[in-house]
VOROGU-646352 format. One line per field, with one value per residue (C-alpha): residue number from 0; residue in three letters; x, y, z. Coordinates in nm, 2 decimals. Each point is the difference from the previous one (the first is absolute). Layout:
<atoms>
num NUM / ...
residu ALA / ...
xx X / ...
yy Y / ...
zz Z / ...
</atoms>
This chain:
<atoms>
num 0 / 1 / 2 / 3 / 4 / 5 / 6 / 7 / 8 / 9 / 10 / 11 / 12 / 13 / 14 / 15 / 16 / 17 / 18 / 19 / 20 / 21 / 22 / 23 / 24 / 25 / 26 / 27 / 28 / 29 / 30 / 31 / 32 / 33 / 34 / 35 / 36 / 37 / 38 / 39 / 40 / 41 / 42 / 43 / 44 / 45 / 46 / 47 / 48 / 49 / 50 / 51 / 52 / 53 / 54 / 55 / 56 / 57 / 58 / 59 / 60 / 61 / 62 / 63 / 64 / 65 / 66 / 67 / 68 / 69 / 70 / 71 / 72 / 73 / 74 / 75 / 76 / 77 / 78 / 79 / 80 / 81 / 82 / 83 / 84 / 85 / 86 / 87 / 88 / 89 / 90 / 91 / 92 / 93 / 94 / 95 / 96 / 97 / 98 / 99 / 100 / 101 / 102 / 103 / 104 / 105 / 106 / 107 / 108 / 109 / 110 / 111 / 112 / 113 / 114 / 115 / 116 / 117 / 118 / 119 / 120 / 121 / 122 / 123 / 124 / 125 / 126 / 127 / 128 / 129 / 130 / 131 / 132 / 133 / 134 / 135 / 136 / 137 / 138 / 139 / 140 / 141 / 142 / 143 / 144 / 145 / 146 / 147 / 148 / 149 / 150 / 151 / 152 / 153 / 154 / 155 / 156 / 157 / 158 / 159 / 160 / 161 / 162 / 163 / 164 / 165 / 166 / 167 / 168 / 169 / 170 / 171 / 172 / 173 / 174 / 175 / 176 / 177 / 178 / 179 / 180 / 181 / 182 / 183 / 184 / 185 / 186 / 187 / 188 / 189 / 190 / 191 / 192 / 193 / 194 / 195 / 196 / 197 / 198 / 199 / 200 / 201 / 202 / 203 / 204 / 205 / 206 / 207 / 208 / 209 / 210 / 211 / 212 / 213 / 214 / 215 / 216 / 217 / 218 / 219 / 220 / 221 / 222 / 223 / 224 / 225 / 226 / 227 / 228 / 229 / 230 / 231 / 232 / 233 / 234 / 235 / 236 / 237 / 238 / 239 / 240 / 241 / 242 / 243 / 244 / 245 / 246 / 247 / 248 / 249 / 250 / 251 / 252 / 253 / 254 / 255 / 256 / 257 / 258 / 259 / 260 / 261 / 262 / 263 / 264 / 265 / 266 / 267 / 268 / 269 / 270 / 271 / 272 / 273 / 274 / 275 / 276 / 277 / 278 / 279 / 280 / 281 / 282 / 283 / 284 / 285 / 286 / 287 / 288 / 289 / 290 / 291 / 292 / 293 / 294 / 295 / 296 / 297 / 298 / 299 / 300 / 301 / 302 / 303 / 304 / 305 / 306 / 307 / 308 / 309 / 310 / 311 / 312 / 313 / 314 / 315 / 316 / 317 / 318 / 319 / 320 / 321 / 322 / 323 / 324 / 325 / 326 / 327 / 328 / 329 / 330 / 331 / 332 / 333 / 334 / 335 / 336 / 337
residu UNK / UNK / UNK / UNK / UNK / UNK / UNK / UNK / UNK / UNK / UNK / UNK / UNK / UNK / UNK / UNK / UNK / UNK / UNK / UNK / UNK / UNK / UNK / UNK / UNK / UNK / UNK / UNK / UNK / UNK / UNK / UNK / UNK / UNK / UNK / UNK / UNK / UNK / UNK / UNK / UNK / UNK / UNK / UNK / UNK / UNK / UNK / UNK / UNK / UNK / UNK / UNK / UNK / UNK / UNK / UNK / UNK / UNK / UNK / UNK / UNK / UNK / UNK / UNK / UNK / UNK / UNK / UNK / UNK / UNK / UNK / UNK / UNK / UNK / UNK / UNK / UNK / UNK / UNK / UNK / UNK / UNK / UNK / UNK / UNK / UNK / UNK / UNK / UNK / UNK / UNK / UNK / UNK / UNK / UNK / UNK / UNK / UNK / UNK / UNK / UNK / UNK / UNK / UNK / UNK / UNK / UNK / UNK / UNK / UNK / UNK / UNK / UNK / UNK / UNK / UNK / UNK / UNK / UNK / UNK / UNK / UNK / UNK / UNK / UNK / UNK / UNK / UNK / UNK / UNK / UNK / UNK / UNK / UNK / UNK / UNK / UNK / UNK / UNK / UNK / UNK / UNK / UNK / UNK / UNK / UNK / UNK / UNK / UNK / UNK / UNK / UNK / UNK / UNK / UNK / UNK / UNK / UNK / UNK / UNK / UNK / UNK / UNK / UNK / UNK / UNK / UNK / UNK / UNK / UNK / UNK / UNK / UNK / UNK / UNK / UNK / UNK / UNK / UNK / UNK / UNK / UNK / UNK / UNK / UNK / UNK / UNK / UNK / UNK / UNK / UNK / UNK / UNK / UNK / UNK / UNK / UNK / UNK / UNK / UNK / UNK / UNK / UNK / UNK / UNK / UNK / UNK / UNK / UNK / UNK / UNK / UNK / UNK / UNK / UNK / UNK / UNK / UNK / UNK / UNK / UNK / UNK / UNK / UNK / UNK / UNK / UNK / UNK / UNK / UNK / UNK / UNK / UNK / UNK / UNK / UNK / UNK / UNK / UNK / UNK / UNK / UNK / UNK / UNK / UNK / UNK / UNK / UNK / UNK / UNK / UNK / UNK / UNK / UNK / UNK / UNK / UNK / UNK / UNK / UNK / UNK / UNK / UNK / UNK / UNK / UNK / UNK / UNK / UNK / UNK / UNK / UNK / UNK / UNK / UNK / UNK / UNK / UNK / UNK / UNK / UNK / UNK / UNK / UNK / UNK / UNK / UNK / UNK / UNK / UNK / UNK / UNK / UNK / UNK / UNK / UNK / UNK / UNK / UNK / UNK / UNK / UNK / UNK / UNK / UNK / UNK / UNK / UNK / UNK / UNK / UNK / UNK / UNK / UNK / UNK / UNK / UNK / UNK / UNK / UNK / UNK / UNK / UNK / UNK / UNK / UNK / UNK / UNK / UNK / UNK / UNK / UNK / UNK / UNK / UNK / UNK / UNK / UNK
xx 24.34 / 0.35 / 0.32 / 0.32 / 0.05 / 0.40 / 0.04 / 0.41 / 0.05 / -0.07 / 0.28 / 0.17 / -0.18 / 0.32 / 0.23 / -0.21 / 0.20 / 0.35 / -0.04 / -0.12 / 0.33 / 0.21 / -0.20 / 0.13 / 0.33 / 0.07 / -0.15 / 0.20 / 0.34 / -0.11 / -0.07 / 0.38 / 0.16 / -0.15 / 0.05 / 0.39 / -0.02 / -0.16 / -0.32 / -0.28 / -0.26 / 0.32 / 0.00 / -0.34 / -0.01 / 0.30 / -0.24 / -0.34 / -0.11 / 0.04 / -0.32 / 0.00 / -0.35 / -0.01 / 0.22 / -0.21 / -0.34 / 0.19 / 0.13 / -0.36 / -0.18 / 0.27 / -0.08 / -0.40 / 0.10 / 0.18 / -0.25 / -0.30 / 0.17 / 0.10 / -0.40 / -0.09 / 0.21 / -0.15 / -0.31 / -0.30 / -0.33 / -0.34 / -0.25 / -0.31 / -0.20 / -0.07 / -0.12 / -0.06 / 0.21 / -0.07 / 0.23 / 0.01 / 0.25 / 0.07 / 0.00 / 0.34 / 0.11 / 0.33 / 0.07 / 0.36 / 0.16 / 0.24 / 0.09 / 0.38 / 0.04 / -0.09 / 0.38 / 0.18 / 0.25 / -0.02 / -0.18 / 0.22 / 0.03 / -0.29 / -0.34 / -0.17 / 0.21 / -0.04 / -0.40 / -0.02 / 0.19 / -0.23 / -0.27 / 0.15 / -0.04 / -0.27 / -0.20 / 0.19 / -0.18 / -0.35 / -0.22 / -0.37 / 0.03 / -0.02 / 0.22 / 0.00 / 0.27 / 0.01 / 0.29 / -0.03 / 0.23 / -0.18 / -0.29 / -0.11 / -0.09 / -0.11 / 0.32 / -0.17 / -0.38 / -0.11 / 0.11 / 0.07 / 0.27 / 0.34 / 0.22 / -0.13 / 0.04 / 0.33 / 0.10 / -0.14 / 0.14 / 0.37 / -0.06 / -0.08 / 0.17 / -0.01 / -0.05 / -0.32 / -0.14 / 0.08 / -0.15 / 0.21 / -0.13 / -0.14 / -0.41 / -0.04 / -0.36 / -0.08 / 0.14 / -0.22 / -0.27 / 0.04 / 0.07 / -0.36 / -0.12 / 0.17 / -0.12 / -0.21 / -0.38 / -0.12 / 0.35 / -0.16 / 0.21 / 0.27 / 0.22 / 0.33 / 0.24 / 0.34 / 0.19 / 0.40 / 0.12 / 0.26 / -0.33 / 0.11 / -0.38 / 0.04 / -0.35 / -0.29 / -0.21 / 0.10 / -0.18 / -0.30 / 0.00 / 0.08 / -0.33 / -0.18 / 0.16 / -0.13 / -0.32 / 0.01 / 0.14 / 0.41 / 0.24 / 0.32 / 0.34 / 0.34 / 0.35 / 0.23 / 0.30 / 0.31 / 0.16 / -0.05 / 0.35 / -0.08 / 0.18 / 0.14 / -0.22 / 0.20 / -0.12 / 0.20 / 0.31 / 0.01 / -0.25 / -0.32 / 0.02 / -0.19 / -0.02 / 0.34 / 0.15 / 0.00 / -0.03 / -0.37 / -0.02 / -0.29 / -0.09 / -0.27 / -0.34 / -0.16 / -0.24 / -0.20 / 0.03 / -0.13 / -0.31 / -0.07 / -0.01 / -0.14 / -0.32 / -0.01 / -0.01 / 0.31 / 0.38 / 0.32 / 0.36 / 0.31 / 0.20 / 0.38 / 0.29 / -0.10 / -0.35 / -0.25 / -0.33 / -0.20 / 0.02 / -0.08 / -0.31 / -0.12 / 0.00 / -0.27 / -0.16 / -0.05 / -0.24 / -0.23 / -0.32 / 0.06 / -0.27 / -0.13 / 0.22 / -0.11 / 0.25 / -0.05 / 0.32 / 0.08 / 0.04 / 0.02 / 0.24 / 0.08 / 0.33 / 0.11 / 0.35 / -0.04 / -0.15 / 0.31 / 0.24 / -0.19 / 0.05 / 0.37 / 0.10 / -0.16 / 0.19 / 0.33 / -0.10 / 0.00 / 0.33 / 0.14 / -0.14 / 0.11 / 0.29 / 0.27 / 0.11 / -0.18 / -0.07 / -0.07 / -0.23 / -0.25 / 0.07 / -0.36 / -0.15 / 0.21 / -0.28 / 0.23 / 0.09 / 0.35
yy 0.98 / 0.13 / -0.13 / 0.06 / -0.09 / -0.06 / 0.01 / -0.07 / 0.35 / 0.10 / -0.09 / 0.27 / 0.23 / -0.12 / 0.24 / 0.26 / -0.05 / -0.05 / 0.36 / 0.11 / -0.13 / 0.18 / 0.34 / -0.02 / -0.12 / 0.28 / 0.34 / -0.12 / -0.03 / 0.35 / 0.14 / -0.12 / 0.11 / 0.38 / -0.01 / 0.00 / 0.28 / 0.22 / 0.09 / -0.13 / 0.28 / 0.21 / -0.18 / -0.03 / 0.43 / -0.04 / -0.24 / 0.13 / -0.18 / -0.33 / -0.16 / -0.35 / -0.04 / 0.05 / -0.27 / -0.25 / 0.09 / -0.13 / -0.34 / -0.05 / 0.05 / -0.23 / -0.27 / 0.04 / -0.02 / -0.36 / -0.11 / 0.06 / -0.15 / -0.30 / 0.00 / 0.05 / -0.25 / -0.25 / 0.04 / 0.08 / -0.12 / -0.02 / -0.25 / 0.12 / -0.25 / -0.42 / -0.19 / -0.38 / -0.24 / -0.30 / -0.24 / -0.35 / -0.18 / -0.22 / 0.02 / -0.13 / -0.02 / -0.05 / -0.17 / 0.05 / -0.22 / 0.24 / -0.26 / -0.04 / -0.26 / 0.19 / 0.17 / -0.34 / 0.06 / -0.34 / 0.26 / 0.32 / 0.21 / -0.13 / -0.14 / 0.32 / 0.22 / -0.26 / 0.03 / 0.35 / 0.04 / -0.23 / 0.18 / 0.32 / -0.20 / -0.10 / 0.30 / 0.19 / -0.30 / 0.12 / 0.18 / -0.01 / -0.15 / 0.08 / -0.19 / 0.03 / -0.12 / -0.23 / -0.09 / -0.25 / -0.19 / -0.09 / 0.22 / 0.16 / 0.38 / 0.18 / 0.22 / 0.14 / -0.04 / -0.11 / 0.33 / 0.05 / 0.25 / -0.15 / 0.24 / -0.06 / -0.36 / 0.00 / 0.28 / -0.28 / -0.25 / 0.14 / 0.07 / -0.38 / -0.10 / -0.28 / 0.28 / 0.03 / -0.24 / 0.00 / -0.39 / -0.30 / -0.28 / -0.05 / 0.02 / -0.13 / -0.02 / 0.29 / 0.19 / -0.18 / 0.06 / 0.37 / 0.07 / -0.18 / 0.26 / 0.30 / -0.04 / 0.25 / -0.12 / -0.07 / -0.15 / -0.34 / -0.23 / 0.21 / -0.05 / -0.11 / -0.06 / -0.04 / -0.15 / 0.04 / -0.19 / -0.30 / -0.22 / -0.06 / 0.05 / 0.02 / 0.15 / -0.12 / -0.21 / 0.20 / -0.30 / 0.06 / 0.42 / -0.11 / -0.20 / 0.30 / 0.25 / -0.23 / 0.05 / 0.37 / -0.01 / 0.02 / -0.20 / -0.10 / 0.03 / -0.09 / 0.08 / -0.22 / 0.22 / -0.22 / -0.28 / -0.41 / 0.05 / 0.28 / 0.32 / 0.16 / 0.33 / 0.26 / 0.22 / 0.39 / -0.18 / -0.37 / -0.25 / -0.12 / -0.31 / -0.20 / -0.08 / -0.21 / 0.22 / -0.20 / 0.24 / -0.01 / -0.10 / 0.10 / -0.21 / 0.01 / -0.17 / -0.09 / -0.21 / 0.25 / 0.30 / -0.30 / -0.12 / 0.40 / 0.00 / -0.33 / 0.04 / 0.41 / -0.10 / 0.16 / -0.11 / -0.01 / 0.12 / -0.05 / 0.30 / 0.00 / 0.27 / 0.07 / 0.05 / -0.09 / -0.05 / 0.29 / 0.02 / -0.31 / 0.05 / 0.34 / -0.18 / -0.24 / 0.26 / 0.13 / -0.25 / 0.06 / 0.21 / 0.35 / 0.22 / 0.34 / 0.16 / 0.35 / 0.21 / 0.41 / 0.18 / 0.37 / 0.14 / 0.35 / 0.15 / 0.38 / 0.08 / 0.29 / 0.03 / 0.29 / 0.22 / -0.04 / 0.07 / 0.30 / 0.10 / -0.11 / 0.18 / 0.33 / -0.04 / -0.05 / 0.32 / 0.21 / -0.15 / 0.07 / 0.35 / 0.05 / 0.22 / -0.12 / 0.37 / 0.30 / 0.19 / 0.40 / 0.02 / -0.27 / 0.03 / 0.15 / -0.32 / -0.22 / -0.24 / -0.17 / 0.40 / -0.13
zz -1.32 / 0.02 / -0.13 / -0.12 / -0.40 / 0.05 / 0.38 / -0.04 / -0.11 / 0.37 / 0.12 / -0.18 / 0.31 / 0.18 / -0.21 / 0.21 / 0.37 / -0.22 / -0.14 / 0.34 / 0.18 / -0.33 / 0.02 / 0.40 / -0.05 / -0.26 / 0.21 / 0.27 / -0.21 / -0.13 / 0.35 / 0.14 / -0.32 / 0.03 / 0.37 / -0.09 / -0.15 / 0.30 / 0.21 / -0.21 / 0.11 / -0.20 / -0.31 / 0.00 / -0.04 / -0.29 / -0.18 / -0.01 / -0.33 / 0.17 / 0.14 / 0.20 / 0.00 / -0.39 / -0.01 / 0.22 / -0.16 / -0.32 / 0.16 / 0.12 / -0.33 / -0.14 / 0.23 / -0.04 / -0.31 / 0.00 / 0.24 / -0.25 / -0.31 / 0.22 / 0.09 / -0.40 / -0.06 / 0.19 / -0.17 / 0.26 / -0.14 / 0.13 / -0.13 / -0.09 / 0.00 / 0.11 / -0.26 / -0.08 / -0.18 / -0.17 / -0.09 / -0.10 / 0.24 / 0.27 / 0.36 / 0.12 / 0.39 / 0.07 / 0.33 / 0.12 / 0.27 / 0.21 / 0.27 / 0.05 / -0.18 / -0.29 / 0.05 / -0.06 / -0.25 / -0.22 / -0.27 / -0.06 / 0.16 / 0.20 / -0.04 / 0.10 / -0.17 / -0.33 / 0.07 / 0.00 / -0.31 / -0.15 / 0.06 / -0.08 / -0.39 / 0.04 / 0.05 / -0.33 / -0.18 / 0.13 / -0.22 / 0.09 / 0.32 / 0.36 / 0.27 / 0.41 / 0.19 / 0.37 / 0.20 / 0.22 / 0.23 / 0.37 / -0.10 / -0.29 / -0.09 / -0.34 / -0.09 / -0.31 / -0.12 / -0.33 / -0.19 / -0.38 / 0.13 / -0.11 / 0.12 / 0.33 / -0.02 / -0.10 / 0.31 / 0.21 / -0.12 / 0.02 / 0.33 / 0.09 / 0.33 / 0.27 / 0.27 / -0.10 / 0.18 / 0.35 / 0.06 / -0.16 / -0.19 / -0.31 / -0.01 / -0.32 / 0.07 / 0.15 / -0.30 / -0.23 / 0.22 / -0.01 / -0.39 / 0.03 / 0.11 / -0.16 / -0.36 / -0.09 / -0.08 / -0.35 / -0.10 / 0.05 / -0.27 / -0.01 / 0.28 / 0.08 / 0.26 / -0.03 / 0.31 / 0.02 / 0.28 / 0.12 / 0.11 / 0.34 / 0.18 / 0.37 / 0.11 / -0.22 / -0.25 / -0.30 / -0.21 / 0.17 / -0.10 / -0.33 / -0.05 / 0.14 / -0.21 / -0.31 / 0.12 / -0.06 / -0.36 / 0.12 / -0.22 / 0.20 / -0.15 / 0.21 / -0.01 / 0.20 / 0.09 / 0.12 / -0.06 / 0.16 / 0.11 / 0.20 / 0.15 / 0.33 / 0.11 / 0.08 / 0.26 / 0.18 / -0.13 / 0.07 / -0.10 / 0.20 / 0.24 / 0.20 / 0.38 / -0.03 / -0.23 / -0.26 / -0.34 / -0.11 / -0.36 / -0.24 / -0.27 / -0.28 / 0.11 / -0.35 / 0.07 / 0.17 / -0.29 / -0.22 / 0.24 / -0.01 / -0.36 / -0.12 / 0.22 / -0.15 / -0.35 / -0.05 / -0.06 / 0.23 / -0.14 / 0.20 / -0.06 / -0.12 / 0.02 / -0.33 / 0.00 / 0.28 / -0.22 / -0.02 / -0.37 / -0.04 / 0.24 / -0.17 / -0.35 / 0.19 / 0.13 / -0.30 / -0.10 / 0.29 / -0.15 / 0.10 / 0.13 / 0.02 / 0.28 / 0.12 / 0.18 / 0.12 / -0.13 / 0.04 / -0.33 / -0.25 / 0.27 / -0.06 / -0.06 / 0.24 / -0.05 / -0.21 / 0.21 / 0.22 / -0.27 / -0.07 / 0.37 / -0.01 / -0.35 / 0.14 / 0.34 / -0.23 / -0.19 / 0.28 / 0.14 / -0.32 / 0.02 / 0.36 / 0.02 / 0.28 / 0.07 / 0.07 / -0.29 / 0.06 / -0.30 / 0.09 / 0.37 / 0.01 / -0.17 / 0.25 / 0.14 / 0.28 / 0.10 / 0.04
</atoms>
């Protein structure tokens, strides 16, 4: 497997076109400036030391050269091998309502936005665990599986959106339904699903998935996000309405996250601008008995950066080396025969 180590550093590669456009900008001044001074096939007989192409070999190695330490930089690795493991964790779904209710502003900046920084937490506090994410609104899809990779997570996780699922709604059920299914066998005991939503069910039993889900060892916690008062959705610049046009107002359905999580085994929070409860769930969850979890990791990459710096100090040598002139004593070692 192949990977970058510090993939930033590339974008230092785009230094490459800025010296390009410099390089050009600077032989064309040159050219107009000697042009005033008469026919260039003339001066180029009054200066026979000069040499162009010397001069553009040397701008070339000096960008291979950039462009390799850019690539050293970033640290190319391959790993060498896959290997096993074993960890002693929890299994933690996260099911994330992106409906577009989710955008009403009675939690700052949003609800969504408040979620996702939540999370963002949450998953800096993980150790040993893995953790999958859902979103849901009118249907339901697996956004990242059960993983112990929490970089990845939290890439996801940043880029949570209510574009991402085209149907609205808010299939409470049908999420809980598919984290069912998308713990990974063998973590019998050892499972958890978190639910972040404002409660307001439009499409499903979600009591009913929730006394299935027990069934297969999955502890239920909820997050209510909202407020009883409720909030205005805005939506491309105005705010959702309904058939009269009458502004649609979205308030937290409690009683539902609480059904979910009663019949579960596990607890409902109601979330606040200052904190929306997942601290207070993980502490819980850390009483759950944790079990074996296997996971396949890439790991002992080889470092390969070095190689490419030896390749990019040599190129500098020679560039160093290279004479910009023509030079009558090594004219007969002249490789470019310019």
């Amino acid at each position: 497997m192949f990977r970058f180590g510090t993939p930033e550093y590339l974008w230092f590669l785009l230094i490459l076109p800025v010296l390009i456009g410099i390089y050009w900008l600077s032989v064309r001044a040159r050219k107009r400036r000697l042009a005033r001074f008469g026919n260039p096939a003339l001066l180029a007989q009054l200066m026979p030391e000069a040499s162009p192409k010397r001069v553009r070999n040397k701008f070339i190695l000096l960008l291979l050269v950039v462009g390799l330490i850019a690539l050293a930089l970033a640290r190319p690795q391959f790993g060498s091998k896959l290997k096993e493991v074993t960890r002693n964790g929890i299994e933690i779904m996260i099911a994330v309502d992106v409906s577009n209710s989710m955008l009403a502003q009675d939690f700052e900046p949003n609800r969504l936005e408040r979620t996702k920084f939540a999370i963002d937490r949450l998953i800096e506090q993980l150790d040993e665990d893995q953790i999958g994410l859902i979103v849901f609104a009118g249907e339901a899809y697996v956004q990242l599986p059960i993983t112990a990779d929490y970089v990845a997570a939290r890439n996801f996780v940043r880029h949570l959106s209510t574009d991402m699922v085209t149907r609205q709604g808010t299939a409470m059920g049908a999420a809980i339904d598919l984290a069912s299914m998308s713990f990974s066998t063998g973590s019998e005991g050892s499972r958890v699903l978190i639910i972040v939503s404002d409660g307001e069910n439009h499409e499903d039993d979600p009591v009913a998935s929730a006394r299935a889900a027990v069934e297969k060892g999955i502890k239920i916690y909820t997050i209510g996000m909202g407020t009883e008062e409720g909030a205005v959705i805005p939506y491309n610049g105005d705010y959702i309405r309904n058939e009269e046009g009458n502004l649609v107002v979205t308030r937290l359905d409690e009683r539902t996250l609480e059904q979910v999580a009663l019949v579960s085994g596990g607890a409902y929070i109601r979330a606040t601008n200052r904190s929306i409860g997942l601290g207070e769930i993980i502490q819980q969850i850390n009483e759950v008995e944790k079990k074996q979890l296997t996971t396949q990791v890439f790991e002992d990459y080889n470092e390969q950066y070095q190689y490419i710096l030896v390749v990019a100090l040599a190129l500098l040598l020679l560039e160093a080396l290279m004479i910009s002139r023509k030079n009558r004593i090594l004219a007969r070692f002249n490789i470019f025969k310019k």
